[in-house]
C-alpha positions in Angstrom: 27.5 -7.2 -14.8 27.3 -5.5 -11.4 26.1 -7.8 -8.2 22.4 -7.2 -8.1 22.3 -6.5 -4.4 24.7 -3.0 -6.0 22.6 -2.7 -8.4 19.5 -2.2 -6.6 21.5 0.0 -3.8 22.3 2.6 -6.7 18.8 2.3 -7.8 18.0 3.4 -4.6 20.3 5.9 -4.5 18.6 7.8 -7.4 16.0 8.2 -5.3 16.5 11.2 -3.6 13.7 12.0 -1.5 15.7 14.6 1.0 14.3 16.6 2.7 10.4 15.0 1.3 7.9 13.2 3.1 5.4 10.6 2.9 2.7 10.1 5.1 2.0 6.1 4.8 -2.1 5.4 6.0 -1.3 1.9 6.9 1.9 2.4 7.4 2.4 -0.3 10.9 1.9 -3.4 8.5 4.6 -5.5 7.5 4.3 -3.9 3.6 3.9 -0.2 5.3 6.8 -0.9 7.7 8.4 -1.7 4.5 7.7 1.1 2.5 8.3 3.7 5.2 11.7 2.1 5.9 12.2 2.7 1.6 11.2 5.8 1.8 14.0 6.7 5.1 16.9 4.8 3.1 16.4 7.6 0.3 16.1 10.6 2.5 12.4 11.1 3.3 10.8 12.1 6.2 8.0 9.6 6.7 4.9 9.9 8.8 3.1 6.7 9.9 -0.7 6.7 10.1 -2.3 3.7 11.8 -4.4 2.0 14.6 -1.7 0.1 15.4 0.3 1.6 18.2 2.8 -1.3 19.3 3.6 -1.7 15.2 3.9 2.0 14.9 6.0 3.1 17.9 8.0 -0.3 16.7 8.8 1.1 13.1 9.7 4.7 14.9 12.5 2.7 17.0 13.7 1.4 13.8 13.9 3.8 11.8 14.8 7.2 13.8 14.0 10.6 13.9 12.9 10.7 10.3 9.9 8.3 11.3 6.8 9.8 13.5 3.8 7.8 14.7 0.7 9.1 14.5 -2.3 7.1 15.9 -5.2 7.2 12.9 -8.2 5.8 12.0 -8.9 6.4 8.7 -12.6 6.0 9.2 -12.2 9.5 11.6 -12.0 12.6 9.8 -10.7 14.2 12.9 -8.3 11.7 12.7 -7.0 12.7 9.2 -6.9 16.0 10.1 -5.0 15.6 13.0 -2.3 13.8 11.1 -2.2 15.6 8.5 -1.8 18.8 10.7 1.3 16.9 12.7 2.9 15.9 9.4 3.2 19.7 8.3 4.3 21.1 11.8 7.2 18.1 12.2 8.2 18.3 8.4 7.1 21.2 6.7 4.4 19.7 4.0 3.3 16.3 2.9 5.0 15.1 -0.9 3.8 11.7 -0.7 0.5 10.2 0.7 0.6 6.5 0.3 -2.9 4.8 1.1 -1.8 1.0 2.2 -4.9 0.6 5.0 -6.8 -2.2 3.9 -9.8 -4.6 5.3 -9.8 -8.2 5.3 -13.5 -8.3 7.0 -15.1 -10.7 4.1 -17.4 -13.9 4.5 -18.7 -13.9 0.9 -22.6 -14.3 0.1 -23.1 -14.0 3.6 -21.5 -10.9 4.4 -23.5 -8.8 6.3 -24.6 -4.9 5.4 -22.5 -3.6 8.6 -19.6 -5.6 7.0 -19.7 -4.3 3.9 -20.3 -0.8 5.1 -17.1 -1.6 8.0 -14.8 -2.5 5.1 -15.6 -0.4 2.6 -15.2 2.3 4.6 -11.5 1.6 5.8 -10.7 0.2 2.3 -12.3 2.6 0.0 -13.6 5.8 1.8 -10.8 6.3 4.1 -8.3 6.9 1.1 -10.5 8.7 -0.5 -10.9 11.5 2.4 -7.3 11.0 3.0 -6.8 12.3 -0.2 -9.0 15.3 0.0 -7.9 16.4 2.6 -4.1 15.9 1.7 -4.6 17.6 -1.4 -3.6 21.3 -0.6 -0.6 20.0 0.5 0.3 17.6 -2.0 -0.7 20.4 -4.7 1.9 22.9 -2.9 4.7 20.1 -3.5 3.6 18.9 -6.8 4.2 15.4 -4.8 2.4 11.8 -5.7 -0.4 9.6 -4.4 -0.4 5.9 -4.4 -3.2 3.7 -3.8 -2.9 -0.1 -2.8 -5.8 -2.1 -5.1 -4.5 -5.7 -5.7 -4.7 -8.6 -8.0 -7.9 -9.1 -6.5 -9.8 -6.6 -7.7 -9.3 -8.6 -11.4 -10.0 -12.3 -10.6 -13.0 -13.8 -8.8 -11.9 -15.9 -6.0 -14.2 -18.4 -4.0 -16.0 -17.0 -1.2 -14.4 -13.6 -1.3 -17.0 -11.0 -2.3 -16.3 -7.8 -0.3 -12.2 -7.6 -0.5 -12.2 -7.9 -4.7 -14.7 -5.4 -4.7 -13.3 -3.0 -2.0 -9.7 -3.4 -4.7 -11.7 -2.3 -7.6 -13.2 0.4 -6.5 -9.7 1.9 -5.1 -8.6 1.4 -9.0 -11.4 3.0 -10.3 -10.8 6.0 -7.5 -7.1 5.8 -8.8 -8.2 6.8 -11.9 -10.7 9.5 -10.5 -8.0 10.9 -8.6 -5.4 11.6 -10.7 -8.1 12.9 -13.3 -8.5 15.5 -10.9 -5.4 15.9 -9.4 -3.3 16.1 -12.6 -3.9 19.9 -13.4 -2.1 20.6 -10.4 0.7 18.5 -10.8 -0.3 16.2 -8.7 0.4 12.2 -10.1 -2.4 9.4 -8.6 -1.2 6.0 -9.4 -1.5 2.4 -7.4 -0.1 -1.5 -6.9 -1.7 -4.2 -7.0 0.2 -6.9 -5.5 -0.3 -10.4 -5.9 0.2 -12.7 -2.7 2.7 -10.8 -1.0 3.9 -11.9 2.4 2.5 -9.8 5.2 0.2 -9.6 8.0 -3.0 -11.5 6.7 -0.4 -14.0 5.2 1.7 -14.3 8.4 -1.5 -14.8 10.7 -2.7 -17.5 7.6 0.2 -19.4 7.8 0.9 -19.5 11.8 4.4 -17.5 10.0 5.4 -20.3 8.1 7.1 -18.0 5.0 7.9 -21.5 3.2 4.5 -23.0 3.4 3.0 -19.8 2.1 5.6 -20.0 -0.8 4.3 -23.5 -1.5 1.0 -22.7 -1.6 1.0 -19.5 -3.8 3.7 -20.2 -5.6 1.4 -22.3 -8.6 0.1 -19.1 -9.0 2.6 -16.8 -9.7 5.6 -17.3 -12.8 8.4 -16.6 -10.4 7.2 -19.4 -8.2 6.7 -17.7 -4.7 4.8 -15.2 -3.3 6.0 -11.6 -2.9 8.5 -9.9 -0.5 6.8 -6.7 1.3 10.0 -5.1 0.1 9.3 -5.7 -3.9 6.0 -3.8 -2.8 8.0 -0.6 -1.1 10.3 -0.2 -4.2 7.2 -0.1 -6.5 5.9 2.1 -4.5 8.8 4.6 -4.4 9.1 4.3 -8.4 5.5 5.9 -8.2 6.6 8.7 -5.8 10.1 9.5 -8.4 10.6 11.3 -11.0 11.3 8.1 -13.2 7.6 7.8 -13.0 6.4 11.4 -14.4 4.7 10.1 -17.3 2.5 7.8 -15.5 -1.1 8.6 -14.4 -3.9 6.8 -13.5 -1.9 3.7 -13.8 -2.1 0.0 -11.9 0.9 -1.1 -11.2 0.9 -4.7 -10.8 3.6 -6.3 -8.4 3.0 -10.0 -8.8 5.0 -12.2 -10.1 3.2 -13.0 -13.0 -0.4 -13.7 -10.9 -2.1 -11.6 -13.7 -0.9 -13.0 -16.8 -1.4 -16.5 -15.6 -4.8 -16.5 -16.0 -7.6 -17.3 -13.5 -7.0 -18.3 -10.1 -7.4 -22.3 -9.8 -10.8 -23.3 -8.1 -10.0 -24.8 -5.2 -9.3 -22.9 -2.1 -5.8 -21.8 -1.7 -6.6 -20.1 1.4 -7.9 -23.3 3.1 -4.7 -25.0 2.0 -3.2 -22.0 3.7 -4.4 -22.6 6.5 -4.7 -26.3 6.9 
């Protein structure tokens, strides 16, 4: 049996995404550095779309010419125009549009109508328009879409109202999407990780990776909580050609979370954070 650490590099290896590219909305967090860096090992050309300027100039040094920065609000239209327009002048098209931006503004019962507004539109209708107006592109390279939902979408979890609902809705778009999208060879598809460690996590936790694996661990069979780069390889499964015969799919990446049952009833992010 071959090392696993050469097993997953020849894995890698039959992704070959040269001369591709993947616009990443999203793509300054720690799971869209991730990704994007995924997506550079096997040849792509990746665009990062974010707010996040020190994170996304940060990923460019990284990972090299292949990698552009583009400053984007998904809640702008002109925004997502004026991406998607750079992406096609550096790279020649878009293949990939991967939708990672998420919200974490969420205070339960309580939460106000401009909050829920706020977050659905950066969780929900930004992919959404992201999507439209990728399309033409995508359509040209018969190339892939991947939403992020999550676990959350399927479990109630106390005090969280506006985040699961925000997840469900992106699967139920998922769906939507690559209804649409399939006649023109297109493929729509999206994760749903579990407790994965990233920036909500990190900021939780004061960075304390073990703690967070103490906590979350009871929830998950494989006893932790996920790495952001289990996330980018699902992700890039989507995007390949191993994956042509899924559509409309919900790809969960979490260690068991799902089939575990319900979420125990006490407050795992409090312990988080205490």
């Amino acid at each position: 049996m071959e090392p696993v650490g050469q097993v997953e590099d020849l894995m890698m290896a039959a992704w070959d995404f040269s001369g591709r590219t993947a616009v990443l909305a999203g793509g300054a967090t720690l799971i869209g550095r991730a990704t994007a860096a995924a997506f550079v090992a096997a040849g792509a050309n990746v665009v990062i779309a974010d707010i996040d300027e020190q994170g996304g100039r940060k990923a460019v040094e990284e990972l090299g010419d292949r990698c552009l920065f583009i400053r984007t609000d998904v809640t702008c239209d002109e925004d997502i125009d004026a991406c998607i327009v750079a992406a096609v002048s550096n790279f020649g098209g878009i293949d990939f549009l991967v939708n990672v931006t998420t919200s974490y503004i969420d205070n339960g019962v309580e939460t106000s109508r401009a909050d829920w507004l706020r977050a659905l539109d950066i969780s929900v209708v930004g992919g959404a328009m992201f999507v439209q107006k990728a399309a033409p592109h995508l359509i040209a390279r018969r190339g892939a879409v991947v939403n992020f939902s999550s676990i959350s979408a399927h479990r109630a979890q106390p005090g969280r109202f506006v985040y699961p609902a925000a997840k469900a809705a992106v699967a139920q778009l998922t769906r939507s999407q690559a209804m649409e999208l399939a006649p023109h060879g297109v493929r729509v598809n999206a994760v749903a990780p579990a407790w994965t460690w990233s920036n909500v996590m990190e900021a939780l936790s004061g960075g304390d990776r073990a703690k967070t694996d103490r906590v979350g661990g009871p929830f998950h069979m494989a006893g932790r909580i996920g790495d952001a780069e289990e996330v980018a390889r699902a992700v890039l499964f989507l995007c390949s050609s191993d994956s042509a015969f899924v559509m409309g799919a919900e790809l969960p990446v979490d260690g068991g979370y799902l089939a575990m049952g319900p979420e125990r009833a006490d407050n795992a992010i409090a312990a988080l954070m205490g």
